[in-house]
N, C-alpha and C positions, 0 to 999 in steps of 0.2 A: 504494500500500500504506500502510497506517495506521502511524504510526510509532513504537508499542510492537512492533509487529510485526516489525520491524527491530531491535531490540535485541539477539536474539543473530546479528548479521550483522556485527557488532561484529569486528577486525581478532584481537582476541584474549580471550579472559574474565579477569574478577577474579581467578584463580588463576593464570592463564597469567602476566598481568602482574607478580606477585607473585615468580615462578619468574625472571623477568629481567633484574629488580630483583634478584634476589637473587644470581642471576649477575652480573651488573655490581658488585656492592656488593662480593661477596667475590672476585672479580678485582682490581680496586681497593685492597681491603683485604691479600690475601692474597698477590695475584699468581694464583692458579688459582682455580678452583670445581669442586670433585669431588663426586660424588653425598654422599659422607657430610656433605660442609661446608653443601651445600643440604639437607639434612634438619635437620641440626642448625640452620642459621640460619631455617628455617621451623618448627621444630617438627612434622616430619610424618615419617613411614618413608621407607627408601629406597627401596622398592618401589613405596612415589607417585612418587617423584622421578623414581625409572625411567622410569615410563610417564607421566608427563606430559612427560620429556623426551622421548621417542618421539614422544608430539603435537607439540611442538613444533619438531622435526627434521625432521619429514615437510610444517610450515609453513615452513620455509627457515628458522627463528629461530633457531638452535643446529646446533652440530655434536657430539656426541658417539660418540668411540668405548670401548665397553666397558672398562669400567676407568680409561677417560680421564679426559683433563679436557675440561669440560665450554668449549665457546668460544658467545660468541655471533656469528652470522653479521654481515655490516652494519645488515640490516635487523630483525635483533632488538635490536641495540647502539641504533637508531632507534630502536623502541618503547620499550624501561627507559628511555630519556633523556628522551623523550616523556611517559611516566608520571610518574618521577620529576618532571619539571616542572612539570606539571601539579597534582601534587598537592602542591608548595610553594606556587605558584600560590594555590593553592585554599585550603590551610591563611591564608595568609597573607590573603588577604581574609577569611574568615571571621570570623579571629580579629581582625585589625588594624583592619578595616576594618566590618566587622557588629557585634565586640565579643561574638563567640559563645568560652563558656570554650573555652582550648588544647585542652583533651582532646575535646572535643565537636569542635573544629575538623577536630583533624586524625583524629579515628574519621571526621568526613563526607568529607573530603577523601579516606582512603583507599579509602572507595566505592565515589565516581565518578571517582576520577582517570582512567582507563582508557574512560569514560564522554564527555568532554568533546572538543569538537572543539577543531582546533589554531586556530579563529575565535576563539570561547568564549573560552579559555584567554589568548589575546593582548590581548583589549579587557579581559579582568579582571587582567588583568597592569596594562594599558594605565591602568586606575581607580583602583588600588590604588595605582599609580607616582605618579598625579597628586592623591588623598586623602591622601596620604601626603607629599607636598610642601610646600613652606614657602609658596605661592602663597598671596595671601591668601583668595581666593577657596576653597580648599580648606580654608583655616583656618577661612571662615564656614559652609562643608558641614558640616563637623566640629564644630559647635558647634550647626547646626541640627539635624543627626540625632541628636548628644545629646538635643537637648530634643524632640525631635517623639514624640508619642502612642507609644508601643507597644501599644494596643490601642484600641478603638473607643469604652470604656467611659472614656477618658482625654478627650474630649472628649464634644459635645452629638450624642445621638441622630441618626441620618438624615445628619450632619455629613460622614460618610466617602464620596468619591466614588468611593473602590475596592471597597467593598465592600458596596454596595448594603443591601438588604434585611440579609443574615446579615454580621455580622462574621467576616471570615476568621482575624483572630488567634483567635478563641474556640474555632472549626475545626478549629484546628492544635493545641491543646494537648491533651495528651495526659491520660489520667486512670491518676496512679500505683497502684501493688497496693497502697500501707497507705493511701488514701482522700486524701490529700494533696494541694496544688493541683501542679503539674509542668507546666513546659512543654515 
């Protein structure tokens, strides 16, 4: 099977994940998580909450009984953990490590956090841990991907052996609504 295809095969969705995180957080935070404290901390009715806790009940994620408080099972306490790491993970390369601004970092990281396998997430921990290190070797990374091209037009035509014929940075930028250059 082709592997967009598999996408929603996915353990739980972008919102699901968001719901367990939010559990966790205000567990955490609070000591409980009741449907009105997860609406309020997502910004959304309680009448979502309701039925997406149902989905997620009927997934072994959560226990809730009527009026209750909201528990996560084992394996949903996994997934929030999961996620949330993930998308520290994630922020923190971006931002640390790519030099992509905070706020872009962590709008992409919350994404895909939910998106990323526990492989993925390890060896970019695993990159991050060692770009990030006083090694001198990670010192001269850091100094090379400072200075190395951000686009194709920074160097000599035909020069890039990534990207062939088209430049893919030129690909990737986007074209803002007041006419503007934007990347």
């Amino acid at each position: 099977m082709d592997i967009w295809k598999r996408f929603g095969e996915k353990e739980v969705s972008h919102s699901m994940a968001h719901y367990l995180q939010a559990v966790a957080a205000l567990k955490s935070d609070k000591g409980h998580a009741r449907v009105v404290d997860i609406a309020d901390h997502l910004g959304v009715s309680k009448s979502g909450v309701t039925s997406m806790l149902r989905s997620l009940q009927s997934r072994g994620l959560v226990t809730h009984e009527r009026y209750g408080a909201v528990e996560l099972t084992p394996s949903g306490q996994r997934l929030a953990s999961r996620t949330e790491s993930n998308r520290r993970v994630l922020t923190m390369f971006l931002s640390e490590i790519l030099g992509v601004p905070e706020a872009v970092a962590s709008e992409d990281a919350c994404m895909i956090e939910h998106l990323v396998s526990p492989e993925v997430s390890i060896e970019l921990l695993r990159l991050t841990t060692f770009v990030r290190s006083k090694h001198p070797v990670a010192a001269q990374f850091r100094d090379a991907y400072k200075a190395s091209p951000r686009s194709c037009a920074e160097h000599a035509p035909g020069a890039c052996e990534l990207c062939g014929e088209t430049c893919l940075h030129e690909s990737l930028v986007c074209e803002p609504k007041d006419g503007g250059a934007e990347v």
